[in-house]
Structures are given as structure tokens and as C-alpha cells.
N, C-alpha and C positions, 0 to 999 in steps of 0.2 A: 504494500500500500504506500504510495508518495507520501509526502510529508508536503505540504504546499505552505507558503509563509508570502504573505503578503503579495501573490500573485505569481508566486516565484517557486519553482522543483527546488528541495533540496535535495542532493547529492547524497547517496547509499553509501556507507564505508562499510569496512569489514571490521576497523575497529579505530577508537580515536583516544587522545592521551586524555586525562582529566583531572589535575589536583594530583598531578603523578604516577598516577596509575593508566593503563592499557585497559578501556571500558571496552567490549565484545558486542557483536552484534545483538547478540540475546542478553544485553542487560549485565554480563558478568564482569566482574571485577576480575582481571587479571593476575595483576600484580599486587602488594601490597600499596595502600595507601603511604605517603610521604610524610612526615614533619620537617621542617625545616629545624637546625639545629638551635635558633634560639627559642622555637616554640616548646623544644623537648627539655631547655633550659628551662623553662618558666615554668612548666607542669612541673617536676622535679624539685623547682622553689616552694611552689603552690601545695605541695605533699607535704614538704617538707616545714611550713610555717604551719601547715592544720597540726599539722602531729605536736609540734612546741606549745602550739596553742592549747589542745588535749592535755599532754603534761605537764601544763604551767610552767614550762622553761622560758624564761625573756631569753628573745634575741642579743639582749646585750651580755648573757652568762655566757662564758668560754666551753661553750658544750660542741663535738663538733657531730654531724651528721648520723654517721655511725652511732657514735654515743646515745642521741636520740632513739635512735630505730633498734637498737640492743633495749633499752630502754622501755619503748613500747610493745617487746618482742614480734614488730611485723619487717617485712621486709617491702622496698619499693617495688608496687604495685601500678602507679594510674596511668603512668606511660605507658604501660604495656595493657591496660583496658582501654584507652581511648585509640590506640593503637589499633586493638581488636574490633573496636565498632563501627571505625569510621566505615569500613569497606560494609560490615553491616548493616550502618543506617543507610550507607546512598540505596545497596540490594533493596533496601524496603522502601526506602523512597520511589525507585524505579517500577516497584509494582503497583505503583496506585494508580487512581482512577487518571484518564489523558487532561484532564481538566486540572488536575492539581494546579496553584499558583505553586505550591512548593518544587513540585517537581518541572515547573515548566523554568524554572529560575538554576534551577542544577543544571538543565539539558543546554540553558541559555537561549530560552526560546517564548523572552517573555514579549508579548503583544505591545505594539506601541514604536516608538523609534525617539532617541533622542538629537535632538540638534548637535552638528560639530561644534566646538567654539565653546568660547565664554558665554554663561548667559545673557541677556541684555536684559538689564535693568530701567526702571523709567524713570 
């Protein structure tokens, strides 16, 4: 079935890159999803200040990482669950109904066009 946009065929691929990953004609996620290296920094922060938080250690006490997470007896975890979903949520995103706003904004196929340029203001 064509895809038609705005009067216009779009073009059938076999498979196109997306947020880093190799998306498949049916939908699948190829490859793993990407972070970029300071986004894996900030999650890794982001664990790492709940759990101080949890233990009531100030950031200003000379405690270092390790120490913390021996401490709460868990080990780091959220990188590697956000890690595991991302390719999860777009698969479910992909199966919803063709009308989604959400999913027509993943595919980049939202209705509308905007102007090149600065806007103009009055």
C-alpha cells in the first residue's frame, strides 16, 4: 500500500536508520538503540544522587560511588533498563493504530509543513 503525503508517493525502503538503530520493513528494531555518551553520563548521575538521596549521604560527605552502592547493597541498574526499553517502546509505539499523533511524530510524518527561515514577527 503507498504511503501518499501531501500529494506526493513516498519511496518503499527495505530499511532506514532511526535514533541509531536499523528500523526493518516490518517494524523491527535491528540493532540496538544508541545513547550518546553524555546521556549515559547523566543516567549514571541520576542513579547515582537517588540512591544518596535514599541513604541520606550529602553530596558534600567524601563517600565515593562504590561506597554508596556496597552500601545500599544494589548494583547499577537504569542504564541498562532504559537501555532495554527504548527498542521496546518505539516496537509498541509502531503497533498502534495509523492515526497515532505519537507514532506519526516517531515515523516523522507529522501533517502540516513549517516555513524555512526565521519567523516573522509583527
Amino acid at each position: 500500500m503507498p504511503h501518499i503525503i501531501q500529494n506526493e508517493q513516498l519511496e518503499q525502503v527495505d530499511t532506514f536508520p532511526y535514533l541509531g538503530s536499523l528500523i526493518t520493513e516490518d517494524g523491527e528494531c535491528t540493532t540496538e538503540f544508541r545513547l550518546k555518551k553524555n546521556e549515559e553520563a547523566r543516567l549514571d548521575a541520576f542513579e547515582m544522587k537517588g540512591l544518596r538521596k535514599i541513604l541520606r549521604v550529602s553530596w558534600t560527605a567524601k563517600k565515593t560511588s562504590e561506597w554508596v552502592l556496597n552500601k545500599a547493597g544494589v548494583k547499577k541498574e537504569l542504564l541498562d533498563t532504559v537501555k532495554g526499553r527504548k527498542p521496546a517502546y518505539y516496537g509498541h509505539t509502531m503497533r498502534k493504530q495509523e492515526s497515532c499523533l505519537e507514532k506519526e511524530i516517531m515515523q516523522g510524518t507529522v501533517p502540516g509543513a513549517c516555513r524555512r527561515g526565521r519567523p516573522h514577527t509583527a
